[in-house]
PDB file of N, CA, C and O in Angstrom:
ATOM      1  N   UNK A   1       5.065   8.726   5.258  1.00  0.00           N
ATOM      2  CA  UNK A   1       5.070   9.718   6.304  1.00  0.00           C
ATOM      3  C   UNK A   1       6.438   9.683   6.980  1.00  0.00           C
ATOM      4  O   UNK A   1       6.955   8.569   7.064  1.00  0.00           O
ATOM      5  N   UNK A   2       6.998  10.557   7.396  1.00  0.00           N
ATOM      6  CA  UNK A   2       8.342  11.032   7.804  1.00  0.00           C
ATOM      7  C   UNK A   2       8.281  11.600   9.223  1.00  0.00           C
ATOM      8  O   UNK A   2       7.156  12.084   9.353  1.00  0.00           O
ATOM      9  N   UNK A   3       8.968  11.750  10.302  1.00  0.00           N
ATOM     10  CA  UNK A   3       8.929  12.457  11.450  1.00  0.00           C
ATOM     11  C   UNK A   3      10.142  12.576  11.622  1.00  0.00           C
ATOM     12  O   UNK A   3      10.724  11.530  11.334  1.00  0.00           O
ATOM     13  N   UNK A   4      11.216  13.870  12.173  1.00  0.00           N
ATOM     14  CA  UNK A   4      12.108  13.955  12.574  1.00  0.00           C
ATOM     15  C   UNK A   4      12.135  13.455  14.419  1.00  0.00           C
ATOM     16  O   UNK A   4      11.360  13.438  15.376  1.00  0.00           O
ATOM     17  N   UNK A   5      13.376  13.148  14.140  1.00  0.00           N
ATOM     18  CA  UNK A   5      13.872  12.503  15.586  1.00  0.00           C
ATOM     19  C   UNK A   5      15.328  12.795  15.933  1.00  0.00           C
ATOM     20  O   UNK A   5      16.230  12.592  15.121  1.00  0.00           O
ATOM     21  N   UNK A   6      15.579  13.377  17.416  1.00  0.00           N
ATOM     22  CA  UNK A   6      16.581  13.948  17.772  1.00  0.00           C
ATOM     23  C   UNK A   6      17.280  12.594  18.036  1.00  0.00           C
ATOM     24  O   UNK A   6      16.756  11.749  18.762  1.00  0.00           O
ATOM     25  N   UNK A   7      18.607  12.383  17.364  1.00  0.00           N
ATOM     26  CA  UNK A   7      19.356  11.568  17.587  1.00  0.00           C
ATOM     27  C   UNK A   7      20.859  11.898  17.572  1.00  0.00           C
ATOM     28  O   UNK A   7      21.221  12.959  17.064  1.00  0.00           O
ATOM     29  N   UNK A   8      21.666  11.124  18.051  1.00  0.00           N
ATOM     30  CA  UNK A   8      23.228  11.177  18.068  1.00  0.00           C
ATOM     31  C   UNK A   8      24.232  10.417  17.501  1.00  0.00           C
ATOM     32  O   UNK A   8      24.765   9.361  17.844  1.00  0.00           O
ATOM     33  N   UNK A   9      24.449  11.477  16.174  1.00  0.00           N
ATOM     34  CA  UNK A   9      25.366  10.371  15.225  1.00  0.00           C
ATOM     35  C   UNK A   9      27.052  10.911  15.884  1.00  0.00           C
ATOM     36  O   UNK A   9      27.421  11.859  16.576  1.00  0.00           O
ATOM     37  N   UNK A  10      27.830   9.594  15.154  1.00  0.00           N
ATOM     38  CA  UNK A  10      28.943   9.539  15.590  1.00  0.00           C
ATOM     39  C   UNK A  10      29.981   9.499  14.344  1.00  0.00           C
ATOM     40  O   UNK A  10      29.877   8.696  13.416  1.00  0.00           O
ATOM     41  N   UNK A  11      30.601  10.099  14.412  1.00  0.00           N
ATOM     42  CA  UNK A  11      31.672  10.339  13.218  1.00  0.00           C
ATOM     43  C   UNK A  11      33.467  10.255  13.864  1.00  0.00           C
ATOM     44  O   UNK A  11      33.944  11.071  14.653  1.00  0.00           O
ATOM     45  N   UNK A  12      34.102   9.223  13.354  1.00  0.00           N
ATOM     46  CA  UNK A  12      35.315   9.171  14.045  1.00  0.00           C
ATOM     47  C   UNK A  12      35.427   8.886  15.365  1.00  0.00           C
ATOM     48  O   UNK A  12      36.538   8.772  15.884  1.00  0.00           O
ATOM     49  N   UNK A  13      33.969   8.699  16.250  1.00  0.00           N
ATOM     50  CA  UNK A  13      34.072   8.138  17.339  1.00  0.00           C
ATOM     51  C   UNK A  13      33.992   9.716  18.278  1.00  0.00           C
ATOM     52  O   UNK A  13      34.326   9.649  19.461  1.00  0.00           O
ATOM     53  N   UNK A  14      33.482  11.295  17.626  1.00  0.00           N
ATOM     54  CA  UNK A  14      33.023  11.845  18.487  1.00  0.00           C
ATOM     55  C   UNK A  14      31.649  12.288  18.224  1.00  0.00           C
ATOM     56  O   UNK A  14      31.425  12.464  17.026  1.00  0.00           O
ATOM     57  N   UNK A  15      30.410  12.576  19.231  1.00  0.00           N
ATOM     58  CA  UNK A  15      28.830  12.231  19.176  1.00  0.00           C
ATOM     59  C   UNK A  15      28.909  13.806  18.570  1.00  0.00           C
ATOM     60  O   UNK A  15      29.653  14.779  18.691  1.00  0.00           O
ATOM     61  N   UNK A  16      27.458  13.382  17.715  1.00  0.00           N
ATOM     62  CA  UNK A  16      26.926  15.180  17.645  1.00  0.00           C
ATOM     63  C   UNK A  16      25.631  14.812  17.916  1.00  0.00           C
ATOM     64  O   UNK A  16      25.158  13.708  18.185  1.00  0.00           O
ATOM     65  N   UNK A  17      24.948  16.279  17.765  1.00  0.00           N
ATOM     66  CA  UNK A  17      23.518  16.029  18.080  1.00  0.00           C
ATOM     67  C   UNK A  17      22.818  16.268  17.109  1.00  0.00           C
ATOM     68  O   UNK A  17      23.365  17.267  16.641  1.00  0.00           O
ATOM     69  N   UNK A  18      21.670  15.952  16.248  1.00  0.00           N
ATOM     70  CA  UNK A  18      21.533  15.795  14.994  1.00  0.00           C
ATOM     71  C   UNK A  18      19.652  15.883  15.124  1.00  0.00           C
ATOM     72  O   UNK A  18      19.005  15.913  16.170  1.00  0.00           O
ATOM     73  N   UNK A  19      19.165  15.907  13.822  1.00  0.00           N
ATOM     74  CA  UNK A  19      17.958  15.679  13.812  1.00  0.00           C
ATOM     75  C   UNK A  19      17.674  14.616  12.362  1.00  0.00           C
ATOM     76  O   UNK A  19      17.881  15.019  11.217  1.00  0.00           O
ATOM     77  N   UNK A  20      17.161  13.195  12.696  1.00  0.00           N
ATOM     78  CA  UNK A  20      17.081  12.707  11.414  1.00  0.00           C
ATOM     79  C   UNK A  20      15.567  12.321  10.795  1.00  0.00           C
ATOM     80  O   UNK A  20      14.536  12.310  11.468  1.00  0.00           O
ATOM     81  N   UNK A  21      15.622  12.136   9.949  1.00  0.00           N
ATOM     82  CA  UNK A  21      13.988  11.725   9.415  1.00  0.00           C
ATOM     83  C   UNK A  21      13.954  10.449   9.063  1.00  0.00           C
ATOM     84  O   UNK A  21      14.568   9.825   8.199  1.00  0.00           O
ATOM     85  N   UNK A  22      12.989  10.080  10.006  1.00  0.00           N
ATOM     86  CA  UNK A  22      12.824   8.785  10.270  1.00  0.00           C
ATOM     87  C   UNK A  22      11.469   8.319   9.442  1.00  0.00           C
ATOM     88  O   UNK A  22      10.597   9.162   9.651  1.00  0.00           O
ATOM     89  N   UNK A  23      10.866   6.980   8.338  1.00  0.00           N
ATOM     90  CA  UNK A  23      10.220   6.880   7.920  1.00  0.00           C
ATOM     91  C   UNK A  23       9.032   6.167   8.432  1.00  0.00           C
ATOM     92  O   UNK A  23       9.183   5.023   8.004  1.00  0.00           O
ATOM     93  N   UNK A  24       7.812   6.210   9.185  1.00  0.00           N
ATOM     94  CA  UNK A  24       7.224   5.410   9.817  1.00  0.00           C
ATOM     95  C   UNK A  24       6.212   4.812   8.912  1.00  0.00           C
ATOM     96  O   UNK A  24       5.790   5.404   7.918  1.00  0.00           O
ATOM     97  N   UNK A  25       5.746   3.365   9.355  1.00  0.00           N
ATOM     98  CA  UNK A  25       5.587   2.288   8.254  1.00  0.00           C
ATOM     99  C   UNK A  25       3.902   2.281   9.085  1.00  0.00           C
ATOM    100  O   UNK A  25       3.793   3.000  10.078  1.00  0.00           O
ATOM    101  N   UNK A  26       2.804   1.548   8.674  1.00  0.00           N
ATOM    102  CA  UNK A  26       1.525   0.992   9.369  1.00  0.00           C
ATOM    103  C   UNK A  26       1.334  -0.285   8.521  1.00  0.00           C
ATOM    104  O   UNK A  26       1.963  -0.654   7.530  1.00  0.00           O
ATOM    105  N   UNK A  27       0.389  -0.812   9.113  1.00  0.00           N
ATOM    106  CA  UNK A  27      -0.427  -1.866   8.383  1.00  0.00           C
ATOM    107  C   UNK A  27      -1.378  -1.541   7.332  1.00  0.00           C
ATOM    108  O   UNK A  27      -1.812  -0.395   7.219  1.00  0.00           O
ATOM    109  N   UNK A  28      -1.574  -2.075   6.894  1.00  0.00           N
ATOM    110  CA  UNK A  28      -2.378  -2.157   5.158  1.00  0.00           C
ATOM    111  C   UNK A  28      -2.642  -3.598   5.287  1.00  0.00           C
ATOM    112  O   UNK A  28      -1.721  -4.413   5.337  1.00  0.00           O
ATOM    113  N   UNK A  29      -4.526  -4.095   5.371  1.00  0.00           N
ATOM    114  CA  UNK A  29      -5.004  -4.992   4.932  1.00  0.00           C
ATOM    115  C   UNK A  29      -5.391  -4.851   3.854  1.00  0.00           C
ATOM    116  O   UNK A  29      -5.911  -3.745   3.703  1.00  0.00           O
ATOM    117  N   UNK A  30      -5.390  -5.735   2.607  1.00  0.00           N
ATOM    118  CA  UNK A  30      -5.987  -6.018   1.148  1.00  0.00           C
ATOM    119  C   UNK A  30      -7.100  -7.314   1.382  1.00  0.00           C
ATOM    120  O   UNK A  30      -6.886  -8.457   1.786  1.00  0.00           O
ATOM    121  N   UNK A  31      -8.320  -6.677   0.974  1.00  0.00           N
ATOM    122  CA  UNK A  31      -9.426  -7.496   1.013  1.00  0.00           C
ATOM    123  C   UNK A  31     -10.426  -7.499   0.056  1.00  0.00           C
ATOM    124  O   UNK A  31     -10.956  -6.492  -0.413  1.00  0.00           O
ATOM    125  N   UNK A  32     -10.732  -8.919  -0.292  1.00  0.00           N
ATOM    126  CA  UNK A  32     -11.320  -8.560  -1.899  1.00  0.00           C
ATOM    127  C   UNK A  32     -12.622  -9.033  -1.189  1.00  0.00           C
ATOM    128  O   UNK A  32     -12.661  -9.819  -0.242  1.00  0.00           O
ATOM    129  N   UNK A  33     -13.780  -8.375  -1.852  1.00  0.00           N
ATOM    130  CA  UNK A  33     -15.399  -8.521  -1.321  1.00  0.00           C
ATOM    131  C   UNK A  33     -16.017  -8.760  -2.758  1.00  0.00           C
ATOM    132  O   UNK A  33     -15.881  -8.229  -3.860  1.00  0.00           O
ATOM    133  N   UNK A  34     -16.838  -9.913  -2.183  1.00  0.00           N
ATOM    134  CA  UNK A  34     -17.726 -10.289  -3.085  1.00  0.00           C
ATOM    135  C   UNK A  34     -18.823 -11.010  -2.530  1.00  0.00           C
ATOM    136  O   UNK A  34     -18.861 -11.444  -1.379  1.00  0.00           O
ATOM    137  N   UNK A  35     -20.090 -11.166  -3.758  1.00  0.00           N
ATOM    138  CA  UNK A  35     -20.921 -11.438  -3.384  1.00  0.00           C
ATOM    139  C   UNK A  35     -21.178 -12.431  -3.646  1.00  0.00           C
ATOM    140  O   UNK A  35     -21.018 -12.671  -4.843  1.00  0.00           O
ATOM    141  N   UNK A  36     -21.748 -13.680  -2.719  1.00  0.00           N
ATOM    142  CA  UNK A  36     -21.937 -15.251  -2.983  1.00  0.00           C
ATOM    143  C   UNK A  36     -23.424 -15.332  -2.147  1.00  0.00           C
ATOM    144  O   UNK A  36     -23.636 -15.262  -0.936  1.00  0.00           O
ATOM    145  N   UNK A  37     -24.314 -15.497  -3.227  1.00  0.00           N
ATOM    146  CA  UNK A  37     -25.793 -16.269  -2.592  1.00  0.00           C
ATOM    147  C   UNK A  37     -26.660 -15.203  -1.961  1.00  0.00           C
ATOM    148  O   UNK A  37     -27.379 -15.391  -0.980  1.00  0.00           O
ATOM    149  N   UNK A  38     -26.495 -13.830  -2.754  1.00  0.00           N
ATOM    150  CA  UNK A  38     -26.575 -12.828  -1.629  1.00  0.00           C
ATOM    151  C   UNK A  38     -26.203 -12.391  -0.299  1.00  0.00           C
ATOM    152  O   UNK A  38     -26.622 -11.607   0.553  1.00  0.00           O
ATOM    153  N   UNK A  39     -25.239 -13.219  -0.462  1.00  0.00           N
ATOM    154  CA  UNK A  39     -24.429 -12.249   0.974  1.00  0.00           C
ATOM    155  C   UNK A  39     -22.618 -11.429   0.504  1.00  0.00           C
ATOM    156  O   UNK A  39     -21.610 -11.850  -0.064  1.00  0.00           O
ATOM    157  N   UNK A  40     -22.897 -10.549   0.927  1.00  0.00           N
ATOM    158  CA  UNK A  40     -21.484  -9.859   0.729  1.00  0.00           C
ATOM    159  C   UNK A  40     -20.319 -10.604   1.699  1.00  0.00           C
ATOM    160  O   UNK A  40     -20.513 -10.834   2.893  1.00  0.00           O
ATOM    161  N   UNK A  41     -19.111 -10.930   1.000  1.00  0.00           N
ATOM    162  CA  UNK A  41     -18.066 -12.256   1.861  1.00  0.00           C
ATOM    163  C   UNK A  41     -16.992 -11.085   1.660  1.00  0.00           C
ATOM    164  O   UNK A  41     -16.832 -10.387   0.658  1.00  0.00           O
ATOM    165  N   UNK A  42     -16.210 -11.048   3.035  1.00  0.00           N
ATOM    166  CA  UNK A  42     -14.963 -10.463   3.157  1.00  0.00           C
ATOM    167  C   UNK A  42     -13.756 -11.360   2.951  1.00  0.00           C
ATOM    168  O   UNK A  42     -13.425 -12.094   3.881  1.00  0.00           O
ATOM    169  N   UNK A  43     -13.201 -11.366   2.036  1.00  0.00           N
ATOM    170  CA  UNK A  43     -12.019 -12.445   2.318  1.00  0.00           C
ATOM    171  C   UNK A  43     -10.760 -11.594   2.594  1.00  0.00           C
ATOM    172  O   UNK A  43     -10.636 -10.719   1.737  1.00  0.00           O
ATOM    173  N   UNK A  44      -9.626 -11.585   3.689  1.00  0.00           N
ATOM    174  CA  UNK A  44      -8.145 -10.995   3.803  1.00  0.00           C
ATOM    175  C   UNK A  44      -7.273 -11.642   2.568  1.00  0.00           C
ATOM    176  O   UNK A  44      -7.234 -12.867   2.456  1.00  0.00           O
ATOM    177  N   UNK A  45      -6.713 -10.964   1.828  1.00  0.00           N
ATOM    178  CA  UNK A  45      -5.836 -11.571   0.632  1.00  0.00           C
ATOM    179  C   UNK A  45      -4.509 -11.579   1.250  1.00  0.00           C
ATOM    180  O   UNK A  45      -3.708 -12.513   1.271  1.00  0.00           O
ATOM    181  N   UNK A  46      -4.332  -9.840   1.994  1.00  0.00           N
ATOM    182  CA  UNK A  46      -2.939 -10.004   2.609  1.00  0.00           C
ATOM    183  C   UNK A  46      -2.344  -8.381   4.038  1.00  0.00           C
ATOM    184  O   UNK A  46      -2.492  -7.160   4.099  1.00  0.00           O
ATOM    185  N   UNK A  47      -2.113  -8.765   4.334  1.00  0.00           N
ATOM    186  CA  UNK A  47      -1.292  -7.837   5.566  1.00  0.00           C
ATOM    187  C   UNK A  47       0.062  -7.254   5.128  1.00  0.00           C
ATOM    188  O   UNK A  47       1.065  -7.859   4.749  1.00  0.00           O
ATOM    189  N   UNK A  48      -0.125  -6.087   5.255  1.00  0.00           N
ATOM    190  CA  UNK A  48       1.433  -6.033   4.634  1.00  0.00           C
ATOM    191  C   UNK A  48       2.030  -4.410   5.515  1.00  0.00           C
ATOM    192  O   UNK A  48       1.087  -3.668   5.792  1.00  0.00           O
ATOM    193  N   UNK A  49       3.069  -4.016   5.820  1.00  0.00           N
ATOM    194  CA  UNK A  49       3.738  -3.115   6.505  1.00  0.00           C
ATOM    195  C   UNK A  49       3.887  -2.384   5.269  1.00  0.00           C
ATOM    196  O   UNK A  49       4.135  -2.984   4.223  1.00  0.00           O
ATOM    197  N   UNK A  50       3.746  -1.053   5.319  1.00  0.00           N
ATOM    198  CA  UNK A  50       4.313   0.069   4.097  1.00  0.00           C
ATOM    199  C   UNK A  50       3.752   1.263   4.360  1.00  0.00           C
ATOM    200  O   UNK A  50       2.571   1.421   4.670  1.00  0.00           O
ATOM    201  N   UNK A  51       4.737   2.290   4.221  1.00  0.00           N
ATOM    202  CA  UNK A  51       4.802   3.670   4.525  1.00  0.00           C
ATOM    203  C   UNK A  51       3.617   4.147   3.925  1.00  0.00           C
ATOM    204  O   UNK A  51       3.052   3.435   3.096  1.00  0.00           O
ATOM    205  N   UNK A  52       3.103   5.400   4.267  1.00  0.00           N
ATOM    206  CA  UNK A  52       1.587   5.841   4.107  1.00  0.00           C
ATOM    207  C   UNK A  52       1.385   6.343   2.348  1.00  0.00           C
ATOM    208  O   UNK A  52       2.317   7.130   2.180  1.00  0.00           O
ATOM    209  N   UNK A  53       0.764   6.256   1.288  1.00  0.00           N
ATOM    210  CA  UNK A  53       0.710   7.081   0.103  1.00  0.00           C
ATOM    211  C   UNK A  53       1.308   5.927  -0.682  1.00  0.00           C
ATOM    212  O   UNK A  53       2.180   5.150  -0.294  1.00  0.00           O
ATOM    213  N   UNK A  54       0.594   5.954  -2.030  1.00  0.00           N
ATOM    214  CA  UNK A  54       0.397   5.214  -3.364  1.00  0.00           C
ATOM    215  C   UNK A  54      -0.436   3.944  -2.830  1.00  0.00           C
ATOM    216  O   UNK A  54      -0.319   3.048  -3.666  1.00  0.00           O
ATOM    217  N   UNK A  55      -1.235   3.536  -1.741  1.00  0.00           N
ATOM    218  CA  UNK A  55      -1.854   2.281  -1.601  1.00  0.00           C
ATOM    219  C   UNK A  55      -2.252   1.715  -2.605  1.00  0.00           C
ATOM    220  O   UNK A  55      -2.031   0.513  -2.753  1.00  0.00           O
ATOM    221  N   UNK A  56      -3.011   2.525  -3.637  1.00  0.00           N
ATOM    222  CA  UNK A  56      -3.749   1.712  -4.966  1.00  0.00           C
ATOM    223  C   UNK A  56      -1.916   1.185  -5.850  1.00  0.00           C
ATOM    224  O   UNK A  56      -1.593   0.118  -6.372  1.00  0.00           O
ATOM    225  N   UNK A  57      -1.229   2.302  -5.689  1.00  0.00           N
ATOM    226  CA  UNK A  57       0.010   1.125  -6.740  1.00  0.00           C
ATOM    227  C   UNK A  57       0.384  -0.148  -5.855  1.00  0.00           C
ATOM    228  O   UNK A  57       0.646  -1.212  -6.415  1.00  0.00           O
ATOM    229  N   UNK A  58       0.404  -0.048  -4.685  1.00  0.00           N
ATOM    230  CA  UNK A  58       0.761  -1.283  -3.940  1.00  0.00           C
ATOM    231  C   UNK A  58      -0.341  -2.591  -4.137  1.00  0.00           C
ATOM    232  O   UNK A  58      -0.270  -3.801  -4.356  1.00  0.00           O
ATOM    233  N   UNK A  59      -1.103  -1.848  -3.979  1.00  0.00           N
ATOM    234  CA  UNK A  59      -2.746  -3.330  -4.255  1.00  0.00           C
ATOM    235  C   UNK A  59      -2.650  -3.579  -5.697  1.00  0.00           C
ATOM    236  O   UNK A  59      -2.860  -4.764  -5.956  1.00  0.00           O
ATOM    237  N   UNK A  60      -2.365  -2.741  -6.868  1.00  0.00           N
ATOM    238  CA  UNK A  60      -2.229  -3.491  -8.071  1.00  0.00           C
ATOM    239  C   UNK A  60      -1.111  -3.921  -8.192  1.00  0.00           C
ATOM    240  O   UNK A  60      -1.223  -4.556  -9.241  1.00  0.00           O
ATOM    241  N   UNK A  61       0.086  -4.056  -7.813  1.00  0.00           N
ATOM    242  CA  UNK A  61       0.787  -4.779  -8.320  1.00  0.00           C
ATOM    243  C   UNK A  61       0.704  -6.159  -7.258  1.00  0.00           C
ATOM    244  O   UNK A  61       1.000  -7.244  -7.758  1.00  0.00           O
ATOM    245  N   UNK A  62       0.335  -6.118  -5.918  1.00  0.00           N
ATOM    246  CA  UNK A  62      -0.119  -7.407  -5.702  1.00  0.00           C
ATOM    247  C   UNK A  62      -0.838  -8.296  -5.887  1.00  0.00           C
ATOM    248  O   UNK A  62      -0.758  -9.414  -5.377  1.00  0.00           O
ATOM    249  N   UNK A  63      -1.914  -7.770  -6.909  1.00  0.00           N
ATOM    250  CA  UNK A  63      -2.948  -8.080  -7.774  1.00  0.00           C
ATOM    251  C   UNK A  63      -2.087  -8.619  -9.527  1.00  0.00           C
ATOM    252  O   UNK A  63      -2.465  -9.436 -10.367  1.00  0.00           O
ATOM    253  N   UNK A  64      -1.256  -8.012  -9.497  1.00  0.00           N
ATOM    254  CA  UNK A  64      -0.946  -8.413 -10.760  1.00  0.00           C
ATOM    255  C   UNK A  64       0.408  -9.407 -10.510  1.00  0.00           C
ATOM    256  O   UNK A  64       0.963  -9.948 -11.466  1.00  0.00           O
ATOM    257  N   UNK A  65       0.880  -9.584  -9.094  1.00  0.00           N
ATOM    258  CA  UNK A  65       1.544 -10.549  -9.160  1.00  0.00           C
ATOM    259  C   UNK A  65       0.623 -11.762  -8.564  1.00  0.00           C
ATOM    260  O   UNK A  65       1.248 -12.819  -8.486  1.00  0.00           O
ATOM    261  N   UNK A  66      -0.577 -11.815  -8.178  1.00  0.00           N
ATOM    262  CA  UNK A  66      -1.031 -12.763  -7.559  1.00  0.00           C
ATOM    263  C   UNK A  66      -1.928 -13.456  -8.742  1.00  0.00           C
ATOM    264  O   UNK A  66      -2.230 -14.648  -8.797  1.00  0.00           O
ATOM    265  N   UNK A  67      -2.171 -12.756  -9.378  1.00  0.00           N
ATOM    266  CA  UNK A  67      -3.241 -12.510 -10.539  1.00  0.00           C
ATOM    267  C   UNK A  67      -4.814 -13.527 -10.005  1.00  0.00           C
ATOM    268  O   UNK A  67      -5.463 -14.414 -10.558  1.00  0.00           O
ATOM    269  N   UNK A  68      -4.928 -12.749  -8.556  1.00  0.00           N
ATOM    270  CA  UNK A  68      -6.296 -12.598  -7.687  1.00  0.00           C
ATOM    271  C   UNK A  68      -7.576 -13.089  -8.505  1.00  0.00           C
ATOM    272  O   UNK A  68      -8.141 -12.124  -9.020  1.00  0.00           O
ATOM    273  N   UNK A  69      -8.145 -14.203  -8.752  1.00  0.00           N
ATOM    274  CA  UNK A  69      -9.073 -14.497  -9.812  1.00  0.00           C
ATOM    275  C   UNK A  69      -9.159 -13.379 -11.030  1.00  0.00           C
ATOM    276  O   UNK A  69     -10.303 -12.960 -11.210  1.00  0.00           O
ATOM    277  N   UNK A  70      -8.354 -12.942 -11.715  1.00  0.00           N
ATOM    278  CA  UNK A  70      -8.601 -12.555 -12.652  1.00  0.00           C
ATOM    279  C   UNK A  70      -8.838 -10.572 -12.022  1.00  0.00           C
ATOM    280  O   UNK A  70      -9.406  -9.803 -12.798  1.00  0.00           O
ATOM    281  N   UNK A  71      -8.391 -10.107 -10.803  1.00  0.00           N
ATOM    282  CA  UNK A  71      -8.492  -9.234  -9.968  1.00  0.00           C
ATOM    283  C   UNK A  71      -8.328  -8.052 -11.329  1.00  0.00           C
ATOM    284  O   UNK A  71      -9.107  -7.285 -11.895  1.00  0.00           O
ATOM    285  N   UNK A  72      -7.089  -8.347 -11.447  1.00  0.00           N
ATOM    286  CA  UNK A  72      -5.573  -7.271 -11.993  1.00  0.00           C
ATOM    287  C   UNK A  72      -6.589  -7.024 -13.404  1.00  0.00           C
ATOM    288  O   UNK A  72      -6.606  -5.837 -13.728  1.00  0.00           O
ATOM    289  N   UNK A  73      -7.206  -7.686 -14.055  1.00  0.00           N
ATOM    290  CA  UNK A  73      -7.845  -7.436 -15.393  1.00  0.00           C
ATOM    291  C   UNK A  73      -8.987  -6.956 -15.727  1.00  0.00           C
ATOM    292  O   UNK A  73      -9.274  -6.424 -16.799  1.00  0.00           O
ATOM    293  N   UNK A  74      -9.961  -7.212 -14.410  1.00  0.00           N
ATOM    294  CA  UNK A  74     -11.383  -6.167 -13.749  1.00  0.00           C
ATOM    295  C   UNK A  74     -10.848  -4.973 -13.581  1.00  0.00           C
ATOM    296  O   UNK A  74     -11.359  -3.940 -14.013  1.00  0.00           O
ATOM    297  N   UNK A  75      -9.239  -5.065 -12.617  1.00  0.00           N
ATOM    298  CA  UNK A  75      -8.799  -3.565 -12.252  1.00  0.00           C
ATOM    299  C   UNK A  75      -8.555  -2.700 -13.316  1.00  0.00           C
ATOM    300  O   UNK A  75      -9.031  -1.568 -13.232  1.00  0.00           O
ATOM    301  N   UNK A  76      -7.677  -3.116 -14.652  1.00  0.00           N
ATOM    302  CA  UNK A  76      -7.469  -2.231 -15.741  1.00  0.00           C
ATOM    303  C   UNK A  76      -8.545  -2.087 -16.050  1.00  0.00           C
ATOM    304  O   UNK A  76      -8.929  -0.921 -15.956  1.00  0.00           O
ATOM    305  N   UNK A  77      -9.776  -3.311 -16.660  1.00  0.00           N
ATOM    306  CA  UNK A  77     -11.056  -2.816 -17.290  1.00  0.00           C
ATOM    307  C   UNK A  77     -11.680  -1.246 -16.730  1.00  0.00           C
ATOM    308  O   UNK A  77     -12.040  -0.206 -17.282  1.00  0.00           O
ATOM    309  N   UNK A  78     -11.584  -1.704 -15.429  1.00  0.00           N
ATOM    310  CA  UNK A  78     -12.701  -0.870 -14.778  1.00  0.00           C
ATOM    311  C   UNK A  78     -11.837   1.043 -15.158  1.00  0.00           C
ATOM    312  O   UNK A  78     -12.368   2.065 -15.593  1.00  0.00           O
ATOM    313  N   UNK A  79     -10.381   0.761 -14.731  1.00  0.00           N
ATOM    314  CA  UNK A  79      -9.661   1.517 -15.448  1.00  0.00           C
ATOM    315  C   UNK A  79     -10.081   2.627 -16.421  1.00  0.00           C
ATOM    316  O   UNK A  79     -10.239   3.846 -16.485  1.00  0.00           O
ATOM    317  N   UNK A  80     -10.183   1.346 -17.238  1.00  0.00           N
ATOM    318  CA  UNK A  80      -9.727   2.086 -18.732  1.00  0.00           C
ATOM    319  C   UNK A  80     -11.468   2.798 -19.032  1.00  0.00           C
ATOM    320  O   UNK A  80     -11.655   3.709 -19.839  1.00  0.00           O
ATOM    321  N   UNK A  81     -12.635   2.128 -18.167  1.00  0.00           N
ATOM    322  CA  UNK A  81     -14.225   2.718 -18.335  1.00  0.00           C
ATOM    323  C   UNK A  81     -14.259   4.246 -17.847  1.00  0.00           C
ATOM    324  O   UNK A  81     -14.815   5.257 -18.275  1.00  0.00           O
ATOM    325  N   UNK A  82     -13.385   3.953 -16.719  1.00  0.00           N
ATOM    326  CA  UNK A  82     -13.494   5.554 -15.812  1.00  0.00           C
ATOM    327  C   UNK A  82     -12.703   6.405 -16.883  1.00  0.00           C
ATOM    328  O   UNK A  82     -13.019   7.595 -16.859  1.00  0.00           O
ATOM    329  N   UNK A  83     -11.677   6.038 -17.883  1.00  0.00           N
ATOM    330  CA  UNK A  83     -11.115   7.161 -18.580  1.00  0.00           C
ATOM    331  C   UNK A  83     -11.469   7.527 -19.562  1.00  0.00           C
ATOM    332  O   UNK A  83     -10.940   8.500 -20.101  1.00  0.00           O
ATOM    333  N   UNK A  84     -12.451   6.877 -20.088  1.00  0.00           N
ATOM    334  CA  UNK A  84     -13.443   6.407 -20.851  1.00  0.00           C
ATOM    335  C   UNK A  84     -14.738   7.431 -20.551  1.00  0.00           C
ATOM    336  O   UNK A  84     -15.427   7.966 -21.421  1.00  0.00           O
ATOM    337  N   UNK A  85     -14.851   7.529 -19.511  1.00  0.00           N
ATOM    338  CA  UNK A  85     -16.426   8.646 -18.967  1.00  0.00           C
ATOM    339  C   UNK A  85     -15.691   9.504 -18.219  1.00  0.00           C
ATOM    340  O   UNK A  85     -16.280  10.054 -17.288  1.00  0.00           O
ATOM    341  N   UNK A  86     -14.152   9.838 -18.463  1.00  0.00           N
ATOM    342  CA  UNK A  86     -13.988  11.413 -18.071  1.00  0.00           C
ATOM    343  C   UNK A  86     -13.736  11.947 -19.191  1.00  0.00           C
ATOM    344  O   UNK A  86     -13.970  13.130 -18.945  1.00  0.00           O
ATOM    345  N   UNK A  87     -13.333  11.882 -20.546  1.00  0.00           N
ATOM    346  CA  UNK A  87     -12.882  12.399 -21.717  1.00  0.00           C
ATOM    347  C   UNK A  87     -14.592  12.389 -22.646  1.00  0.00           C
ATOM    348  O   UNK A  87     -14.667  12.795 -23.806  1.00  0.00           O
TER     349      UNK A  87
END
């Protein structure tokens, strides 16, 4: 997500008045849920700052660098089923 913001750049040391686009960032918790003994368990994997749009590429590749019990390889499976029952 992007918002313009009236600001004053300086070139050679005289101001102008400008409008720039500024990128604003939020929080993103990643939390893997599962079920132990019949109860559904929330565990936080991670907190992370990043601009709004692609969340699922951001959670798999922290999944595939963490390699999350075996997370990253449920994630392709499950993947490759859904492309699997749209074709």
């Amino acid at each position: 997500m992007n918002s313009k913001y009236k600001t004053i750049k300086y070139k050679k040391n005289k101001p102008s008045d400008i409008e720039d686009l500024v990128s604003i960032e939020e929080p993103l918790e990643m939390v893997v849920r599962y079920k132990k003994e019949n109860e559904w368990i929330d565990n936080s994997i991670s907190i992370t700052m990043r601009t709004p749009k692609n969340d699922e590429d951001l959670i798999v590749g922290l999944l595939f660098w963490k390699n999350v019990d075996g997370l990253f390889r449920n994630y392709l499976q499950n993947k490759d089923k859904q492309r699997c029952s749209e074709n």
